[in-house]
C-alpha positions as CSV (number, residue, x, y, z in Angstrom):
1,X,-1.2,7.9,-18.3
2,X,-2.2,8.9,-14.5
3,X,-1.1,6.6,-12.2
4,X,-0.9,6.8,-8.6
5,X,1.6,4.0,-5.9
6,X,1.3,4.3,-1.8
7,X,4.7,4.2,-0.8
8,X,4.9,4.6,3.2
9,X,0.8,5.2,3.4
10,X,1.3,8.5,1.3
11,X,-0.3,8.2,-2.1
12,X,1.7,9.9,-4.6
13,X,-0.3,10.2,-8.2
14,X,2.0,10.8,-11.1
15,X,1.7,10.4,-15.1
16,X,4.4,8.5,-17.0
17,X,4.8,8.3,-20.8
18,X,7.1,6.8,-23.1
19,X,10.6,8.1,-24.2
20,X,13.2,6.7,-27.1
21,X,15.1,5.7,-23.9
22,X,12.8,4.2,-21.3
23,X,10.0,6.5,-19.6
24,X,9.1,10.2,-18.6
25,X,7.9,10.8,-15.1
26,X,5.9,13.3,-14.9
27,X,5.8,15.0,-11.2
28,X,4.6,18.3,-9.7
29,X,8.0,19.6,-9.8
30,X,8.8,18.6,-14.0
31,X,9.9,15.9,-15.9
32,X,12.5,13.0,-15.0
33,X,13.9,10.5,-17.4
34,X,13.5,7.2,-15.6
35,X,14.5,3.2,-16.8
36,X,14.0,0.0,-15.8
37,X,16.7,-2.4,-17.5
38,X,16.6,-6.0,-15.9
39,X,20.1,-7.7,-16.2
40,X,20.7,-11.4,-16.9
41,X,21.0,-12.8,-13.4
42,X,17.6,-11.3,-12.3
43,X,19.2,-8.1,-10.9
44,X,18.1,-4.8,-12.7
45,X,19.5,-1.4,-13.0
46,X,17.2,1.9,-12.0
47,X,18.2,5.1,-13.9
48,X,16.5,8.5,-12.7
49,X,17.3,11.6,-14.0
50,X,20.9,10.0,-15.4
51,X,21.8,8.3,-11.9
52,X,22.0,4.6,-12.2
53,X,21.4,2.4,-9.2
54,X,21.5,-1.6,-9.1
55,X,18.3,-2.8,-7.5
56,X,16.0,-5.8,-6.8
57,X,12.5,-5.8,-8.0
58,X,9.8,-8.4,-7.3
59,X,6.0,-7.8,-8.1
60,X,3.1,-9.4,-6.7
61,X,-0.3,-8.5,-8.3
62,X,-0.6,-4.2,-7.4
63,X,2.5,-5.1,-4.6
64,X,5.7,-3.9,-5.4
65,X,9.0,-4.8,-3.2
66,X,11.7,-2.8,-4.1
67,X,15.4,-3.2,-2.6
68,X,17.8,-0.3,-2.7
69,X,21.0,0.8,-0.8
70,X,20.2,-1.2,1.9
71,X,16.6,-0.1,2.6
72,X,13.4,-2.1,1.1
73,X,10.9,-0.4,-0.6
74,X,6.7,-1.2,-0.8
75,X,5.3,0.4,-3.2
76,X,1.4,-0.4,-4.2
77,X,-0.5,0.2,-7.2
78,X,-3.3,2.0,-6.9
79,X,-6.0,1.2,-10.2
80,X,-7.3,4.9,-11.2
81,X,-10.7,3.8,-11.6
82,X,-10.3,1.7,-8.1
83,X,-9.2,5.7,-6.7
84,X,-12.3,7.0,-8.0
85,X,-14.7,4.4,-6.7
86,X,-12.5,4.6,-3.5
87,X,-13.3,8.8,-3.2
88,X,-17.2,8.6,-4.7
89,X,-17.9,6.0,-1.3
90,X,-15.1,7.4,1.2
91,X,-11.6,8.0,1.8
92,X,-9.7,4.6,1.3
93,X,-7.8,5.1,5.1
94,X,-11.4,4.4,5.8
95,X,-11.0,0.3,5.1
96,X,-8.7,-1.8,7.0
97,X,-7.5,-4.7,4.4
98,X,-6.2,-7.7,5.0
99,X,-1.9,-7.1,3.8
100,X,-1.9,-11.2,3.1
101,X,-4.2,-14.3,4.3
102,X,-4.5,-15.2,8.2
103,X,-6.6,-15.2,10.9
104,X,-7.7,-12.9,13.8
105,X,-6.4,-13.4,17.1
106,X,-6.9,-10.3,18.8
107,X,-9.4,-7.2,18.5
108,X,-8.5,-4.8,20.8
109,X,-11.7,-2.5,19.5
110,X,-15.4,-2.7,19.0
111,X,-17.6,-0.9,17.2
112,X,-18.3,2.6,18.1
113,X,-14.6,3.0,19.6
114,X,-13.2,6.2,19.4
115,X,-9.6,5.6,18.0
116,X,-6.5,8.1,17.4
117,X,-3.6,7.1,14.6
118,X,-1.5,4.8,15.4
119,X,-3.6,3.0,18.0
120,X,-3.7,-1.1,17.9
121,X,-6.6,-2.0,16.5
122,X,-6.1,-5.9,16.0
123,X,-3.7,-8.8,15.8
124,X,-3.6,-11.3,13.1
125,X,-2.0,-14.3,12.1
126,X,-0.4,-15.3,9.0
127,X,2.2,-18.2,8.6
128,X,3.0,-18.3,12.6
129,X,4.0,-15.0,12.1
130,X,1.6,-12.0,14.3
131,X,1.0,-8.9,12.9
132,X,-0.6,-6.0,14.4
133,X,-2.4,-3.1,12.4
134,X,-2.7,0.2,13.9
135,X,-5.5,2.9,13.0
136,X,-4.2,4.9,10.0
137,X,-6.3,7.9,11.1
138,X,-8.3,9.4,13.9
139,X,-12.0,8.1,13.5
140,X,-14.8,5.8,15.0
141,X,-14.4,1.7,14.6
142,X,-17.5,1.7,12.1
143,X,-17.4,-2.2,11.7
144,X,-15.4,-5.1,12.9
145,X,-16.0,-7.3,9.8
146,X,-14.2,-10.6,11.5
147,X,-14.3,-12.2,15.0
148,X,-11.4,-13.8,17.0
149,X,-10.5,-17.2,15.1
150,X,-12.5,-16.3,11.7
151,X,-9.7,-16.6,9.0
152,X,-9.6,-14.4,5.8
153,X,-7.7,-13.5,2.2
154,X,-5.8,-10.9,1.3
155,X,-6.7,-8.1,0.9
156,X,-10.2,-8.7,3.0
157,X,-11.4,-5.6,4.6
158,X,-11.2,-6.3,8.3
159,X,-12.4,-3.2,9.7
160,X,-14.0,0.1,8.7
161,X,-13.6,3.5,10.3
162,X,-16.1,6.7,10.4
163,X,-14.9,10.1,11.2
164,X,-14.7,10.8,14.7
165,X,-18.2,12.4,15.4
């Protein structure tokens, strides 16, 4: 089956399919045997092409956190038919969303802003915690869906971008 996760806001689409010993990724460049074995004390073990690796794994909904030689990992799911609705309306970098529930507390854009990649766009708050999410491409601030102090869910699209005219 094609499948596609956005690891570091690249979207990599692959196929997987089932082997006598775990799973086949399927890539551009061939075929890798991959396996997933969780152990007894919640830990699990990542095998690709032969190379075993111990790991943590925790899921949430399309969200996945991986933890590997030091570095963490977040991968997201990305629903094939969601890709498709997602190109038939506009490229997904398009939609700001919401990465878990809070509120706005600073827009540093309007609508009809000229932005480059990279640029603040707004701050949010989530658990006391601010966040600030940059422009993920060159464009025009279509929408501001949310005002200062308006609170949302995840996943909410908080602002939607044009290409730059």
């Amino acid at each position: 089956m094609h499948h596609a996760f956005k690891l570091c806001d690249a979207e990599w689409p692959l196929a997987l399919s089932r082997s006598s010993h775990g799973y086949r990724l399927h890539l551009e460049e061939g075929v890798i045997p991959v396996n997933l074995h969780f152990e007894d004390d919640g830990s699990a073990v990542l095998t690709v092409d032969g190379v075993s690796e111990r790991v943590t794994v925790a899921a949430h909904g399309d969200d996945v956190f991986i933890h590997c030689r030091g570095q963490n990992w977040h991968l997201r799911y990305a629903h094939p038919l969601e890709r498709l609705a997602a190109q038939l309306r506009g490229s997904e970098e398009d939609v700001l969303r919401a990465p878990m529930p809070g509120s706005i507390v600073r827009l540093d854009v309007d609508a009809g802003d000229t932005v480059t990649t990279g640029q603040p766009l707004l701050t949010m708050e989530s658990m006391k915690m601010e966040t600030t999410l940059t422009a993920p491409r060159d464009g025009t601030v279509a929408e501001v869906h949310y005002a200062v102090g308006q609170s949302f869910d995840r996943d909410s699209v908080l602002l939607t971008l044009e290409p730059a005219q």
